[in-house]
C-alpha positions as CSV (number, residue, x, y, z in Angstrom):
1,X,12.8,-9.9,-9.2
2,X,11.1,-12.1,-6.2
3,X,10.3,-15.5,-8.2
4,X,6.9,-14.9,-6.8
5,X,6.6,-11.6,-8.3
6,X,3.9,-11.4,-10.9
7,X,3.7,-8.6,-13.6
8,X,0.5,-7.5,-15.0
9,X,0.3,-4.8,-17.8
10,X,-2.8,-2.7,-18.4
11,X,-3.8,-0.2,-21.3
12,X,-3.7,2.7,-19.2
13,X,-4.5,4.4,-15.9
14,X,-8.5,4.1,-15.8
15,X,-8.3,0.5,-17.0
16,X,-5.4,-0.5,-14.5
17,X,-7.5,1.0,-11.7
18,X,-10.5,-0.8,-12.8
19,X,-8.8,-4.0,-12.9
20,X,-7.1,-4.0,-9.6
21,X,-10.8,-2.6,-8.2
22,X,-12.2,-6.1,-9.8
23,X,-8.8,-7.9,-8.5
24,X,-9.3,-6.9,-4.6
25,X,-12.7,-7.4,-4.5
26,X,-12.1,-10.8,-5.5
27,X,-9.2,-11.5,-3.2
28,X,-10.9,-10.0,0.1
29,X,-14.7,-11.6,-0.5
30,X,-12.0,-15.1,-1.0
31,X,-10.8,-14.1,2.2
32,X,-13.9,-13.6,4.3
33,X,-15.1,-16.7,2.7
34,X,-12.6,-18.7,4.7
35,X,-11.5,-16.9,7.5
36,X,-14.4,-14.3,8.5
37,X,-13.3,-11.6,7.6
38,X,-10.3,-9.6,5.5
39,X,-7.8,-6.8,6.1
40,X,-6.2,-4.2,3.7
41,X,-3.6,-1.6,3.7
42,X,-4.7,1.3,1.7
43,X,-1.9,3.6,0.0
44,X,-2.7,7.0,-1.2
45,X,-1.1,8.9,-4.7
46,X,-2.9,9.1,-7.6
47,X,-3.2,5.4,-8.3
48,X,-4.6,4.6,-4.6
49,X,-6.9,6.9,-5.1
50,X,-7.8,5.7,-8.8
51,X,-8.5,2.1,-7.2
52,X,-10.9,3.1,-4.5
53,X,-12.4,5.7,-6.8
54,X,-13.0,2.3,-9.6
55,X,-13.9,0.5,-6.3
56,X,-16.6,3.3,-5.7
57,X,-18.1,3.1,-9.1
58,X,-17.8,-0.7,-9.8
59,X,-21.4,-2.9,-8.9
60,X,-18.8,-5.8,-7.7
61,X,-18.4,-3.8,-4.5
62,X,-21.2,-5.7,-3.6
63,X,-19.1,-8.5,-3.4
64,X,-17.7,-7.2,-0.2
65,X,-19.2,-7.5,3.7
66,X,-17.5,-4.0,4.4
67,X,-18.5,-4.4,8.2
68,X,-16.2,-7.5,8.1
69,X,-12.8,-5.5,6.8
70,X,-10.2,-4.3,8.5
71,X,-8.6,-1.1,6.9
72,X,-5.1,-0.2,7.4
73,X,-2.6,2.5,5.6
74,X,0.8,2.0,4.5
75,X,1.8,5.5,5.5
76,X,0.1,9.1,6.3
77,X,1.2,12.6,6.0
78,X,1.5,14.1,9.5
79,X,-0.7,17.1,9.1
80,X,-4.0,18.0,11.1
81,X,-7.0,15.8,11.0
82,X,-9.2,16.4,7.9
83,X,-6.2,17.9,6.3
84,X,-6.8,17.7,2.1
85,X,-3.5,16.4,2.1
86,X,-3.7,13.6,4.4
87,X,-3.9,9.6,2.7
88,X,-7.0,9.0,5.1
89,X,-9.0,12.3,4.2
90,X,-8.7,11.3,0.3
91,X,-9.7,7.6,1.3
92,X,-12.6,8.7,2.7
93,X,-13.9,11.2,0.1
94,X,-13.1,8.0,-2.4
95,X,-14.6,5.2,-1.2
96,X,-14.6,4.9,2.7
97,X,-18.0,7.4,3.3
98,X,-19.5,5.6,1.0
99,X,-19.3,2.0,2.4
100,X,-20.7,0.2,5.5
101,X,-17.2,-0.3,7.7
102,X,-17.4,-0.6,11.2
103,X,-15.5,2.3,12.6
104,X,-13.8,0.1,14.7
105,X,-11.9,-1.7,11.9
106,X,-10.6,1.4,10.2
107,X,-7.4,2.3,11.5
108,X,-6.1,5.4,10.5
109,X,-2.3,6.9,11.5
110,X,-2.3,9.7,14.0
111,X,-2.8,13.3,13.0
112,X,-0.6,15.9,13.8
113,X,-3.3,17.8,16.5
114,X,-4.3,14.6,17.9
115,X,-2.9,12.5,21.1
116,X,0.8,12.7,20.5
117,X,0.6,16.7,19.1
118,X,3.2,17.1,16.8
119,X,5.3,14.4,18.2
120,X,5.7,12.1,15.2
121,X,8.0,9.4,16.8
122,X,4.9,8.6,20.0
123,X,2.2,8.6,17.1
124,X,4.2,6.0,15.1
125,X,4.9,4.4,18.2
126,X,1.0,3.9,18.9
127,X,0.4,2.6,15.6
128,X,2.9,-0.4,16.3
129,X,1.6,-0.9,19.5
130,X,-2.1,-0.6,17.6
131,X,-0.9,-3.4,15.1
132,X,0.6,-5.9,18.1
133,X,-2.7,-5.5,19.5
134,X,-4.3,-7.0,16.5
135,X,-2.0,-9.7,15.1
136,X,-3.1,-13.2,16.6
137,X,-1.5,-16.6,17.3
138,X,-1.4,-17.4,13.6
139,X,0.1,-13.8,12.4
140,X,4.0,-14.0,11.6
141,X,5.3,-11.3,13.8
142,X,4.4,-8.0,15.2
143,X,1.0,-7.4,12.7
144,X,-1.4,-8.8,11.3
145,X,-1.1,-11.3,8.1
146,X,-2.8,-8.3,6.2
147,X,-4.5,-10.2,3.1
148,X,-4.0,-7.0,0.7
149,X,-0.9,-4.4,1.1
150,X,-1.3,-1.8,-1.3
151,X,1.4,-0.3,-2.5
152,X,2.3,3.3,-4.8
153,X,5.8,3.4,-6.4
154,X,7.4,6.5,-6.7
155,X,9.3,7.8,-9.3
156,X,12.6,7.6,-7.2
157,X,11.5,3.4,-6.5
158,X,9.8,4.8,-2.9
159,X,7.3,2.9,-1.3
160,X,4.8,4.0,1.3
161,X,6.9,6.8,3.2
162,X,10.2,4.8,3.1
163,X,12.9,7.1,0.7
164,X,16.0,5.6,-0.8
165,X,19.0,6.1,1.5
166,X,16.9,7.1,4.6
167,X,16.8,5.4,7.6
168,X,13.2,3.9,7.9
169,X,14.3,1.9,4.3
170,X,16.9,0.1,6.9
171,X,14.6,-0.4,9.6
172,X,14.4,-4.1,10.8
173,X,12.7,-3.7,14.4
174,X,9.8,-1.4,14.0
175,X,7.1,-2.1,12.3
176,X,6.6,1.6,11.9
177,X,8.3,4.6,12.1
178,X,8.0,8.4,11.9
179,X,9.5,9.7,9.0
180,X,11.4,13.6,8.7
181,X,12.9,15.4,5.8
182,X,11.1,13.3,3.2
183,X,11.5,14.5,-0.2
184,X,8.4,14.9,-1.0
185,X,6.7,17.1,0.9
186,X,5.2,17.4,3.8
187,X,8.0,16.3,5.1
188,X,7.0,14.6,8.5
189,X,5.2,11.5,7.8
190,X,4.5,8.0,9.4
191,X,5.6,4.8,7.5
192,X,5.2,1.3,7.7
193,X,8.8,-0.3,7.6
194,X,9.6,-3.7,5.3
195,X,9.1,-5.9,8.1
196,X,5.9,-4.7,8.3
197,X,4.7,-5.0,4.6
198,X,6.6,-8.3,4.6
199,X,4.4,-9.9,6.7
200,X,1.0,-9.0,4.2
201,X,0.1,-12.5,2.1
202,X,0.1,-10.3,-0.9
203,X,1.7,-7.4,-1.4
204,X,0.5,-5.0,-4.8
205,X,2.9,-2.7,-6.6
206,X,0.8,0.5,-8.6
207,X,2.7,2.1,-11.2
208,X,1.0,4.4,-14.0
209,X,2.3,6.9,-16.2
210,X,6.1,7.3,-17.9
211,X,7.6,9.2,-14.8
212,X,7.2,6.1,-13.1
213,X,8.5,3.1,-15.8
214,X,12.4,3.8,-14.7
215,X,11.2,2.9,-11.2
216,X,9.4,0.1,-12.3
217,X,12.6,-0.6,-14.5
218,X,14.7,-0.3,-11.7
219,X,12.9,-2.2,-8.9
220,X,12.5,-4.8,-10.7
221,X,16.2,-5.9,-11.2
222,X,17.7,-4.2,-8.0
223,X,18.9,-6.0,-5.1
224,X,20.2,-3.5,-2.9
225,X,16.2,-2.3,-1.3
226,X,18.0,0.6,1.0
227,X,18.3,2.4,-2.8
228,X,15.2,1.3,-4.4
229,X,12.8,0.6,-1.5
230,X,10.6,-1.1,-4.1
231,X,13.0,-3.9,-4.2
232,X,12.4,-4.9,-0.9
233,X,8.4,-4.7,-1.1
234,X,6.9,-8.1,-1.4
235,X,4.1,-10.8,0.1
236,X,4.5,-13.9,1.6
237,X,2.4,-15.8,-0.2
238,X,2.5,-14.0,-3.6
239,X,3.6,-9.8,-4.9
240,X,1.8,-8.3,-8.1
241,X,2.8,-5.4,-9.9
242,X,0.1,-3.7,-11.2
243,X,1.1,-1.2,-14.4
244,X,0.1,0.8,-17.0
245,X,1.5,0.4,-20.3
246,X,3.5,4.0,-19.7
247,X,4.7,2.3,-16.6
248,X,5.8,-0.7,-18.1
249,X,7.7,1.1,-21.3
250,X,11.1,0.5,-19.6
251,X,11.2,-3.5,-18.6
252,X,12.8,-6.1,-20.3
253,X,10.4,-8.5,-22.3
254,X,11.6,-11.7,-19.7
255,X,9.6,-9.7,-17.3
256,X,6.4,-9.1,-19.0
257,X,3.8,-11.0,-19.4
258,X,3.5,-12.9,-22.4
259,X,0.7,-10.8,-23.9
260,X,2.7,-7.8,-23.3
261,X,5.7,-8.6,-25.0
262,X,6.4,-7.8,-28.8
């Protein structure tokens, strides 16, 4: 566990989603205080969805100059545009339509009829060449210093599209990468790599239910991240697991928090 890693334990699902909803409205409104403006990477999944859909609901939204955010995603299902299926469509029909961005700012991967056609490896190329374009002077590599990377875990420790034992989980170049044979389908897919989340300030871990508290478990104590991409998900400046108490079933008490332990 990254000694900057922070564990936060929540009665269940709803509640976890409405406290990161409170959480990133906090930390982006921060952010546009003192730079101008803020930038996020969206995941999809269930618990994605469950925080923009808390987001959607909650008055504190107000909080937030949407026409001053950048919006990114970790990682998109390579179908057709408007496809049910896809991490951008679901955004959209939970928060996105709903708020005043500036289409400009929102940033979505590459469908699979678009541009590139069904050519997975140019439309991930265009999204690194996409986030070059917007990381400045004072970004630490090839993207921008995004202030909010969300993040799903998987039950098998996967984060955004990267799988244990595949190759984009190894990556050290790209910042993304097209993905094929994922095990979860569909199976083509663009990813972010770990370089790429790396370079967020804060990187946030979702994990609800008991399918996922071995991957918690696991994550959480691994060192080898090619195995348990989890591992290998973290901020610069601080990483916050997010949980359920379902989620959390299977860690040690040293790594709850001190209200959480028995």
């Amino acid at each position: 566990m990254s000694p900057a890693a922070q564990v936060f334990v929540h009665g269940d699902k709803d509640e976890m989603a409405r406290a990161a909803a409170e959480r990133l409205v906090s930390r982006v409104a921060e952010a546009q205080s003192a730079r101008g403006s803020a930038s996020v990477v969206l995941t999809g999944g269930r618990n994605g969805n469950g925080l923009l859909a808390a987001l959607a609901s909650s008055p504190a939204r107000d909080s937030v100059d949407f026409s001053r955010l950048d919006v990114w995603w970790g990682d998109e299902r390579f179908l057709p545009e408007g496809h049910p299926e896809r991490n951008v469509t679901q955004a959209r029909d939970a928060l996105l339509d709903s708020v005043p961005l500036d289409p400009a700012r929102v940033h979505p991967m590459a469908a699979s009829d678009g541009a590139y056609g069904n050519d997975v490896e140019a439309a991930a190329g265009a999204y690194e060449s996409e986030l070059a374009a917007a990381a400045g002077p004072e970004d630490h590599g090839r993207v921008p210093s995004f202030d909010v990377l969300l993040l799903g875990v998987g039950p098998d420790t996967h984060v955004a599209s990267l799988f244990p034992g595949h190759p984009g989980v190894r990556e050290a170049e790209r910042m993304a990468v097209g993905v094929h044979d994922s095990p979860k389908p569909p199976p083509v897919r663009i990813s972010l790599t770990l370089p790429a989340i790396r370079a967020a300030r804060e990187v946030w871990l979702l994990a609800a239910g008991e399918d996922k508290s071995q991957a918690v478990a696991r994550a959480l104590s691994e060192t080898d991240e090619s195995q348990a991409p989890a591992a290998g998900a973290r901020g610069r400046d601080g990483t916050l697991w997010l949980l359920d108490e379902a989620a959390a079933a299977k860690l040690p008490s040293d790594l709850l928090p001190p209200s959480a332990r028995s």
